[in-house]
Every structure is written in C-alpha cells, then in structure tokens.
NURO-419868 format. One record per residue: residue in three letters; z negated, y negated, x of N, C-alpha, C, O, CB in turn. Coordinates in steps of 0.2 Angstrom, whole numbers, padded with zeros to 4 digits, always signed. Glycine has a CB too. Layout:
ALAZYXZYXZYXZYXZYX...
This chain:
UNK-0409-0629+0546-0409-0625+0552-0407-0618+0551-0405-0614+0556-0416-0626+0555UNK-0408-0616+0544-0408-0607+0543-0400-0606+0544-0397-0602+0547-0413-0604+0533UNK-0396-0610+0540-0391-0611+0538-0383-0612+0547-0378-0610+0549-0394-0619+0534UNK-0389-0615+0550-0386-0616+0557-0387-0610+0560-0381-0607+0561-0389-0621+0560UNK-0393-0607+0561-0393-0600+0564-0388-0595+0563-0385-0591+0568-0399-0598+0562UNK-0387-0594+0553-0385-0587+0551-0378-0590+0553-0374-0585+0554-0387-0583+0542UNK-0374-0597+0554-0369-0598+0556-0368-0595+0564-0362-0592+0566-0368-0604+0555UNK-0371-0595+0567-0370-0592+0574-0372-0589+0576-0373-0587+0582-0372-0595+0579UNK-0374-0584+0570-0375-0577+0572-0368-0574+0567-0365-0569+0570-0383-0575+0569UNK-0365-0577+0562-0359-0575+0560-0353-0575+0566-0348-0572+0566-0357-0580+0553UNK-0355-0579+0571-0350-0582+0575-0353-0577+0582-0350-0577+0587-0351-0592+0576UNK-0356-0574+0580-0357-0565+0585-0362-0570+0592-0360-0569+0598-0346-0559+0588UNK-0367-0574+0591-0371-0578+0595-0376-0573+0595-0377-0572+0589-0373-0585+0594UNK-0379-0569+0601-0384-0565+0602-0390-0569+0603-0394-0565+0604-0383-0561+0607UNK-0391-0574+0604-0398-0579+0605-0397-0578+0599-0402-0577+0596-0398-0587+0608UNK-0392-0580+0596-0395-0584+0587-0398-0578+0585-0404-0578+0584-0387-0586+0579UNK-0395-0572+0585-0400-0564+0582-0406-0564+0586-0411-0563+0582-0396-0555+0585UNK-0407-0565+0590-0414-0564+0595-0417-0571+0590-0422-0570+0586-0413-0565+0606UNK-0416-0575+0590-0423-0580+0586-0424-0579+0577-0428-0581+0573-0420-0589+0588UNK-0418-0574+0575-0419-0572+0570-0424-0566+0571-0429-0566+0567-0414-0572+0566UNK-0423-0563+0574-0428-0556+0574-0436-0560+0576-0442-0559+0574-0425-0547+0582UNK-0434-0565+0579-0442-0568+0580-0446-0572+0574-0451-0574+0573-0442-0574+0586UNK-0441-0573+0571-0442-0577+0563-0445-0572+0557-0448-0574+0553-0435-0581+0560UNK-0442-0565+0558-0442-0562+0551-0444-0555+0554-0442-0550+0551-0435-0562+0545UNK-0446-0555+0559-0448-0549+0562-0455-0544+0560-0456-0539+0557-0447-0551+0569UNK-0460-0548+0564-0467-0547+0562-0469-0546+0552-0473-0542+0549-0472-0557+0566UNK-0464-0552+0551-0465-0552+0544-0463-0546+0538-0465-0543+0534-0460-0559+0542UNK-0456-0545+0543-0452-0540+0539-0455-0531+0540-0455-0525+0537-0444-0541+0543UNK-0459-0533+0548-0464-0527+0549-0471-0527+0543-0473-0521+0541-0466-0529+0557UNK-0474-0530+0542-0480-0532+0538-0477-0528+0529-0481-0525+0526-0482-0542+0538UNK-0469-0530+0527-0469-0529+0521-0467-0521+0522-0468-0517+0517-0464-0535+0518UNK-0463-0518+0528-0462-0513+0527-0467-0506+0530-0465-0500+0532-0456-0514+0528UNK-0472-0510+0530-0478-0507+0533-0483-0508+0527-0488-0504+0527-0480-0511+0540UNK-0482-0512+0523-0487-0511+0515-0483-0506+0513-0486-0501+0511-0487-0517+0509UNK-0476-0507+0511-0471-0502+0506-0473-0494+0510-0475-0489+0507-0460-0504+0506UNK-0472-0495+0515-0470-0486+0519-0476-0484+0519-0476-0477+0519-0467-0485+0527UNK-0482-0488+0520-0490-0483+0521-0489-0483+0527-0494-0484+0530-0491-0476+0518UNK-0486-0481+0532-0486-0479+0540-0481-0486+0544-0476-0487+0543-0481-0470+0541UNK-0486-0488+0550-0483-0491+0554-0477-0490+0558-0473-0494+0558-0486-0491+0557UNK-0477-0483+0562-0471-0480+0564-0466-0482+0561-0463-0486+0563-0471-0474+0565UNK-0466-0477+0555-0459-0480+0551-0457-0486+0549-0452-0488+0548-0459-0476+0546UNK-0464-0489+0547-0460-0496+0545-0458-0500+0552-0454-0505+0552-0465-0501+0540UNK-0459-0498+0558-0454-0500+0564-0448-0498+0564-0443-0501+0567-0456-0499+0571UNK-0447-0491+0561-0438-0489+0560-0436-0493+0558-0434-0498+0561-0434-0482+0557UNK-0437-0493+0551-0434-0496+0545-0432-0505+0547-0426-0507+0546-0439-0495+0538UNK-0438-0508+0550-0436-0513+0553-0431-0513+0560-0427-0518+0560-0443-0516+0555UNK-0430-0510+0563-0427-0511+0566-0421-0508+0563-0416-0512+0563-0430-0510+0573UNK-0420-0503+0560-0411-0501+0554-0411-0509+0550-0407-0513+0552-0413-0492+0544UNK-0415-0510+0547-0415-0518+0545-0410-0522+0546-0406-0524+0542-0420-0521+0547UNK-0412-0525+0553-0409-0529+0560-0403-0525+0561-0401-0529+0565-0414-0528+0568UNK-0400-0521+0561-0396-0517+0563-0389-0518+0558-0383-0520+0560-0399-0508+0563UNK-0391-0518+0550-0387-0518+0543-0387-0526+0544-0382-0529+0543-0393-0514+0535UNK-0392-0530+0546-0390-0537+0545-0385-0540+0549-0381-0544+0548-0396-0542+0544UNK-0385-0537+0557-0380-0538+0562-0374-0536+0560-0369-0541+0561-0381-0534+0568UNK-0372-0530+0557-0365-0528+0556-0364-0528+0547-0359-0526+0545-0365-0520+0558UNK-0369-0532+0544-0366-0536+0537-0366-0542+0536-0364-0545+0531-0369-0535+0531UNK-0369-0546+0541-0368-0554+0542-0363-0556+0540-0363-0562+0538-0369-0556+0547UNK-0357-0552+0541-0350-0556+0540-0350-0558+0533-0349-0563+0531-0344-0552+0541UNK-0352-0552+0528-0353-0551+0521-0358-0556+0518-0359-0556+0512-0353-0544+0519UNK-0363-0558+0522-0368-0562+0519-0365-0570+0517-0364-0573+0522-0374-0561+0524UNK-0364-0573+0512-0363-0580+0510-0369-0583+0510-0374-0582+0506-0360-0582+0503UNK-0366-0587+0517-0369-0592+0519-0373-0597+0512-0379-0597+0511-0363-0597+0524UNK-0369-0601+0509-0371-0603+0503-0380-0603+0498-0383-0607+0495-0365-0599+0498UNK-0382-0595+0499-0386-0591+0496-0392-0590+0499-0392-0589+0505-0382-0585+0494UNK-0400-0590+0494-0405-0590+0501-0403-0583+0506-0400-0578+0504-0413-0589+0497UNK-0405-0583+0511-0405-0576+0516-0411-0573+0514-0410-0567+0514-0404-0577+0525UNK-0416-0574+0513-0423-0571+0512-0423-0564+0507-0426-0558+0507-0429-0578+0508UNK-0419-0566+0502-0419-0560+0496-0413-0555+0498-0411-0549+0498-0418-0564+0485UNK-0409-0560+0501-0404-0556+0503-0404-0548+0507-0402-0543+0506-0402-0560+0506UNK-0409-0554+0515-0414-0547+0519-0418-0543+0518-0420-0538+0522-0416-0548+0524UNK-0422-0545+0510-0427-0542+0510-0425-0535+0506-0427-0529+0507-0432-0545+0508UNK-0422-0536+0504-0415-0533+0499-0414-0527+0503-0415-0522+0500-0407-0538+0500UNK-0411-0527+0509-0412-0523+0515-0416-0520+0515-0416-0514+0514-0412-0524+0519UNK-0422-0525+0517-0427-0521+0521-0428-0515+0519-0428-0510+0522-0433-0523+0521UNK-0430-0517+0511-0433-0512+0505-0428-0506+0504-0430-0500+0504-0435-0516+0496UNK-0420-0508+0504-0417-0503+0504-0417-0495+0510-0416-0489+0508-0411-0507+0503UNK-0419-0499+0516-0421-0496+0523-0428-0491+0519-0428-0485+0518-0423-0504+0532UNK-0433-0495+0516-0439-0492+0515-0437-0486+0511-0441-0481+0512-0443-0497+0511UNK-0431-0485+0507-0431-0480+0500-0427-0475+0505-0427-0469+0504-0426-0482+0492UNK-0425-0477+0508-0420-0471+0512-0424-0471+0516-0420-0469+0521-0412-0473+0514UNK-0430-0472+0517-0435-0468+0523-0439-0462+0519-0440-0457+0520-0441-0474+0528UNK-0440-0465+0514-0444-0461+0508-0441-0455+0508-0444-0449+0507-0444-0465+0501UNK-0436-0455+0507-0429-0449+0505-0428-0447+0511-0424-0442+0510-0421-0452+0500UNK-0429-0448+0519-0428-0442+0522-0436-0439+0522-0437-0433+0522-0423-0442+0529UNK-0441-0444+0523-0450-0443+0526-0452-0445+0518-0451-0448+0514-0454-0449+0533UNK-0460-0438+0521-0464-0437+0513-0469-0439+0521-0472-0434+0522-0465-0428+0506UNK-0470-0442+0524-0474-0442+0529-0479-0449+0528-0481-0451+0533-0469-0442+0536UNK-0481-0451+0523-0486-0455+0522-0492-0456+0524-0496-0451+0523-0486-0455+0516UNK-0493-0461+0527-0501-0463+0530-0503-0470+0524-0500-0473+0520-0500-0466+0542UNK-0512-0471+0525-0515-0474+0521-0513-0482+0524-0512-0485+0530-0523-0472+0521UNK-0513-0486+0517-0510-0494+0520-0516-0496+0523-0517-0502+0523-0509-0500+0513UNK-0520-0492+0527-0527-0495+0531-0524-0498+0538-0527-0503+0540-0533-0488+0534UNK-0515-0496+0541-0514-0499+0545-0512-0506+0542-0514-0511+0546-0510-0497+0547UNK-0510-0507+0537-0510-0514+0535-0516-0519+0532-0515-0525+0531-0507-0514+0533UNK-0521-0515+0532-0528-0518+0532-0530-0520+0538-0532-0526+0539-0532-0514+0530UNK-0530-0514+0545-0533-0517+0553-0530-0522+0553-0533-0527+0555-0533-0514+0560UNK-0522-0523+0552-0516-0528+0558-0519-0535+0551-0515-0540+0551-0501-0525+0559UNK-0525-0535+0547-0523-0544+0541-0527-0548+0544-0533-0547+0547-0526-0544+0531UNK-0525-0553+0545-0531-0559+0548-0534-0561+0541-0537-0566+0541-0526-0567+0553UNK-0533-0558+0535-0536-0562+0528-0544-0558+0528-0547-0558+0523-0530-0559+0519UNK-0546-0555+0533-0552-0548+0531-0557-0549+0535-0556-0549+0541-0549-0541+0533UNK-0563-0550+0533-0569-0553+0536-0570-0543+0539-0567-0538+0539-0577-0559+0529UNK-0577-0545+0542-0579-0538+0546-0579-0533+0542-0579-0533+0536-0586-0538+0551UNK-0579-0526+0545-0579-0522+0539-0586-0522+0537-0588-0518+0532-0577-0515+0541UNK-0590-0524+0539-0597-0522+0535-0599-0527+0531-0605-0528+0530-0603-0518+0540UNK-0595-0532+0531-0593-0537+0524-0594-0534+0517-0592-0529+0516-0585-0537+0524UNK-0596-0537+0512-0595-0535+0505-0588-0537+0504-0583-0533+0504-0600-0539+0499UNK-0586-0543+0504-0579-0545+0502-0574-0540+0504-0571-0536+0501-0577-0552+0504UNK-0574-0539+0513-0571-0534+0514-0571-0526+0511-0567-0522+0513-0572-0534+0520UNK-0575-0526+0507-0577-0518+0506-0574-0518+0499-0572-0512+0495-0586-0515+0506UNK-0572-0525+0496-0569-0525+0489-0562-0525+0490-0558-0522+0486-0570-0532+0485UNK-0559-0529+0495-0551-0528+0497-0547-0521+0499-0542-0519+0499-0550-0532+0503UNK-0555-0519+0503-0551-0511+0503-0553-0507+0498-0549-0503+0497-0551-0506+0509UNK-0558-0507+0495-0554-0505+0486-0549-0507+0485-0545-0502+0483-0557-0507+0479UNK-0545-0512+0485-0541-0513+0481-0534-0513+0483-0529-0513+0479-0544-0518+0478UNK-0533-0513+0490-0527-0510+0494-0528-0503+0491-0523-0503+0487-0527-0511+0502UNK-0531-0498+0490-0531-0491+0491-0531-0490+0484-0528-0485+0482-0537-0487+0496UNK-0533-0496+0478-0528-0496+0472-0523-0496+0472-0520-0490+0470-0528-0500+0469UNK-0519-0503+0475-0511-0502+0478-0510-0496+0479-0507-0492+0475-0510-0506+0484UNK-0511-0494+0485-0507-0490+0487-0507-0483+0484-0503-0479+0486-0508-0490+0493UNK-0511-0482+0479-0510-0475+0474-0508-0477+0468-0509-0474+0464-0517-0471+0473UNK-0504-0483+0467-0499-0485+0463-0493-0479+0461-0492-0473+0462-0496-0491+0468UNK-0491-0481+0458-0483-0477+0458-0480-0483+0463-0482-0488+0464-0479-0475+0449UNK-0474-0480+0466-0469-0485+0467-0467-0488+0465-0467-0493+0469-0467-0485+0467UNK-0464-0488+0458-0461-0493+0454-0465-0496+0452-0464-0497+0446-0456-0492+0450UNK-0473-0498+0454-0476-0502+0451-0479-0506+0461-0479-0512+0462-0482-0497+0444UNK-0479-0503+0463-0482-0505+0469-0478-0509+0474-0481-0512+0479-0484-0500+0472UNK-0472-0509+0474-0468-0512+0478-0469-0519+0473-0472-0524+0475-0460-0508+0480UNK-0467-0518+0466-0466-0525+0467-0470-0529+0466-0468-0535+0466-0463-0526+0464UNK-0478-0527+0466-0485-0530+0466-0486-0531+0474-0491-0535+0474-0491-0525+0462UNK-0484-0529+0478-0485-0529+0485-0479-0534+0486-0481-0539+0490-0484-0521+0488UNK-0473-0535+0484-0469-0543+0484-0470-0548+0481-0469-0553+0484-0463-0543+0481UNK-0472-0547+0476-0477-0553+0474-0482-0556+0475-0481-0561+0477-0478-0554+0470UNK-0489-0552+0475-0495-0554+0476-0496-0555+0483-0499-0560+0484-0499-0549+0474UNK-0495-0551+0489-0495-0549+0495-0490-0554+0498-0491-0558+0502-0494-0540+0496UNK-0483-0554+0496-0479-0557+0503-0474-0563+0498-0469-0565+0499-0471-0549+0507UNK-0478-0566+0493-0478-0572+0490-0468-0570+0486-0465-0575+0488-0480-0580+0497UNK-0465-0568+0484-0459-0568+0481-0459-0569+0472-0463-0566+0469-0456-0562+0484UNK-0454-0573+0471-0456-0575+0465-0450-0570+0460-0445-0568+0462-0455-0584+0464UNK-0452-0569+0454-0450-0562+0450-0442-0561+0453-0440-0556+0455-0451-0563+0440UNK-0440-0567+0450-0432-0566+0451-0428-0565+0458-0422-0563+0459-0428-0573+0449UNK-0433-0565+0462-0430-0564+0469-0433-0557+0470-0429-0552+0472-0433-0570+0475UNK-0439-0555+0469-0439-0547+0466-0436-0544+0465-0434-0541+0470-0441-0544+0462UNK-0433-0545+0457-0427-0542+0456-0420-0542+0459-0417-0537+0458-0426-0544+0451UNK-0418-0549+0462-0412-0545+0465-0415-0543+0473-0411-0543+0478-0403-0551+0465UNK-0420-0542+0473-0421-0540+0481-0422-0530+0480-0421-0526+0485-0431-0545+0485UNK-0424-0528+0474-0423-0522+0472-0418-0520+0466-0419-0515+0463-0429-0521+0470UNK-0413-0525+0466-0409-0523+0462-0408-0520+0454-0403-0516+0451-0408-0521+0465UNK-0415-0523+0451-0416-0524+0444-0416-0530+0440-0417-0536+0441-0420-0521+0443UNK-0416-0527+0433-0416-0534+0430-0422-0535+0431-0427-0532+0431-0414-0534+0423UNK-0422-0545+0431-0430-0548+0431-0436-0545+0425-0442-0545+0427-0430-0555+0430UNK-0434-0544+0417-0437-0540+0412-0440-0536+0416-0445-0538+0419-0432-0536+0406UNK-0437-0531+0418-0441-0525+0422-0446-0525+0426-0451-0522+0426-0437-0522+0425UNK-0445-0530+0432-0452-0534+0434-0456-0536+0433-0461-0534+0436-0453-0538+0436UNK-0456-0539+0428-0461-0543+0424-0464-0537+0421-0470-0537+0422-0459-0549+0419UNK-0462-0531+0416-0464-0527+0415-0467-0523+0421-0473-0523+0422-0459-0524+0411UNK-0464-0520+0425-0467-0518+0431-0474-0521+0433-0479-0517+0434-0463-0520+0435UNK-0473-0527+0434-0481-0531+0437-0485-0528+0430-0489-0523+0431-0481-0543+0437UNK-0484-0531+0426-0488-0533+0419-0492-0524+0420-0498-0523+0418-0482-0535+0410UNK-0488-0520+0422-0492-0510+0420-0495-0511+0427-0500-0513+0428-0486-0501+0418UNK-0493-0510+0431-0497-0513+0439-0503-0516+0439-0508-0513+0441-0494-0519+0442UNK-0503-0523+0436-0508-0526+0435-0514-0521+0431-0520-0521+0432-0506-0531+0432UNK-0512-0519+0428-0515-0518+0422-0519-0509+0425-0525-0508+0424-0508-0518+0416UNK-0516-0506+0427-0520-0501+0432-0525-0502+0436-0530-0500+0437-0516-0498+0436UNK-0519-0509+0439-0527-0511+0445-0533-0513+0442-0538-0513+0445-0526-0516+0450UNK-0532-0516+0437-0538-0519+0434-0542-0511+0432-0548-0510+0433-0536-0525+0428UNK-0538-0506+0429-0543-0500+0425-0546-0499+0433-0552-0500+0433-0538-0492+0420UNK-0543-0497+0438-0546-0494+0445-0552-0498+0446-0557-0495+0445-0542-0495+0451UNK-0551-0506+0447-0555-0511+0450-0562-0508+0445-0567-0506+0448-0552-0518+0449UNK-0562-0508+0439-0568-0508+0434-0569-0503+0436-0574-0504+0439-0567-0509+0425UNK-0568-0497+0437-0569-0490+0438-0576-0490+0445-0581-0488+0445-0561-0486+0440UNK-0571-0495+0449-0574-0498+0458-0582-0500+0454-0587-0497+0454-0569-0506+0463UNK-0580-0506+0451-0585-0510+0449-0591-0506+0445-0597-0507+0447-0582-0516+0445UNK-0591-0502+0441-0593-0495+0438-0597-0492+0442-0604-0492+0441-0588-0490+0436UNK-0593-0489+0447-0598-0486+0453-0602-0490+0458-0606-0488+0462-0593-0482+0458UNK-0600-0496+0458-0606-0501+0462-0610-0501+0460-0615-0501+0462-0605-0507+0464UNK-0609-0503+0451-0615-0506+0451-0621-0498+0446-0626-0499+0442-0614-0515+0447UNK-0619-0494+0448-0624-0489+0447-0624-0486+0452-0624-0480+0453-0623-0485+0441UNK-0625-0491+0458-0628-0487+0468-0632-0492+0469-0637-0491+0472-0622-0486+0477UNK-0632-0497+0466-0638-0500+0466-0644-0502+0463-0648-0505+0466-0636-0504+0467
C-alpha cells in the first residue's frame, strides 16, 4: 500500500500527500517534539518536513524503506531549527500529549518523569538517538542512516546514554529512598 501511495504522490497526486501527512504526521510531530523540547517548533519543522518530502519525492527510490528515509528529514529539519533557535522548552509537552502515563499523582508516573527530564538533559548526541530507539521503536541501522552515521557510533551512542541514565536514575532512586 505504502509503495502505491509514494507512487502517486511521485505522479504529483495531492490526495496521495494529504493521506501521507495523515499517516506520518501526528507521528512525525511526537518525534520532533521529543528531539526539539518545544511543541511550536516541532510543528515548523514538521510541516518544513512535508515541504522537503513534496519537492524531493522525485529523488526518493521507490525500491527503499520511506520511513528512515523521512525521518532522515525530519531530524535534519530538527538540527537546522537548533542552529537558528536556543529557544528550548521542557519535554513536559511530550509528557501531557503520552497516552503511556497514568495520573500525575501516580508513583509510576512520578518515575517516568524522572526519567524523561533524564533524557532530556542528555547531550544530544546521546539523546536523539535514545529517543529513536527506546521512545519511537527504530532499529540501530535505521538510526544511523536516519542521522547519517556509522551504526558503530550508535551503538556507542546508546551504550553512554544508557549508561548516564542509569547514573541519574540511581541518583533519583538515592533521593527517594532517603524522603522516606
């Protein structure tokens, strides 16, 4: 079906684009709303997104998944928001918009947002790609050409990622359990 679509959208069909923005829209908003920290902007970037894939579709082979391809984009839209705005808000918007999050006055909930606000005081090059993997399910190698490194580097990447989050988490766990 995917295959048929990006054909008729190569063939300059404006329905085909309108059911793709319905397909990878909301989605593409969620990933570029973890990476950016701020809602607003990850609606530019999404919609520049939609914009780069309309007027490179021609250049896209059909043959090849589209998913790492657009995301490819997305994230590239994400760095070039970075580089004109220092205008960072907390990934709390992408904490209210998760259907994964019991009420706030939840224990479980009160561990998740530790551990988003881990994430998000990540470095970059450790947080995007822990946020592509863990968060929006992508497997290492599509990481890598979706950010345009080698897969080694990923896997390195996760592996010090991980590995922070866990010193933070213990840190969390540290302070809990000496308030009670």
């Amino acid at each position: 079906m995917e295959n048929n679509l990006l054909r008729r959208l190569k063939d300059g069909d404006d329905k085909a684009f309108e059911e793709l923005y319905d397909k990878y829209g909301e989605y593409a908003l969620r990933v570029a709303t973890a990476i950016t920290k701020n809602h607003a902007t990850a609606a530019d970037v999404v919609q520049e997104t939609f914009i780069r894939v309309y007027h490179y579709i021609d250049n896209f082979d059909i043959n090849k998944p589209f998913e790492p391809w657009f995301y490819r984009i997305l994230v590239n839209e994400c760095n070039r928001s970075f580089k004109k705005h220092h205008d960072n808000l907390p990934i709390s918007d992408y904490l209210e918009n998760s259907s994964m999050f019991a009420k706030e006055d939840d224990h479980e909930f009160v561990e998740y947002q530790y551990l988003y606000e881990a994430i998000e005081n990540l470095k970059d090059i450790y947080r995007i790609p822990i946020i592509l993997k863990y968060l929006k399910g992508f497997k290492e190698a599509e990481i890598a050409e979706i950010l345009g490194i080698n897969q080694n580097t990923i896997k390195s990447r996760l592996l010090k990622g991980r590995q922070y989050l866990k010193l933070a988490l213990n840190h969390y766990k540290e302070r809990s359990l000496g308030n009670e």
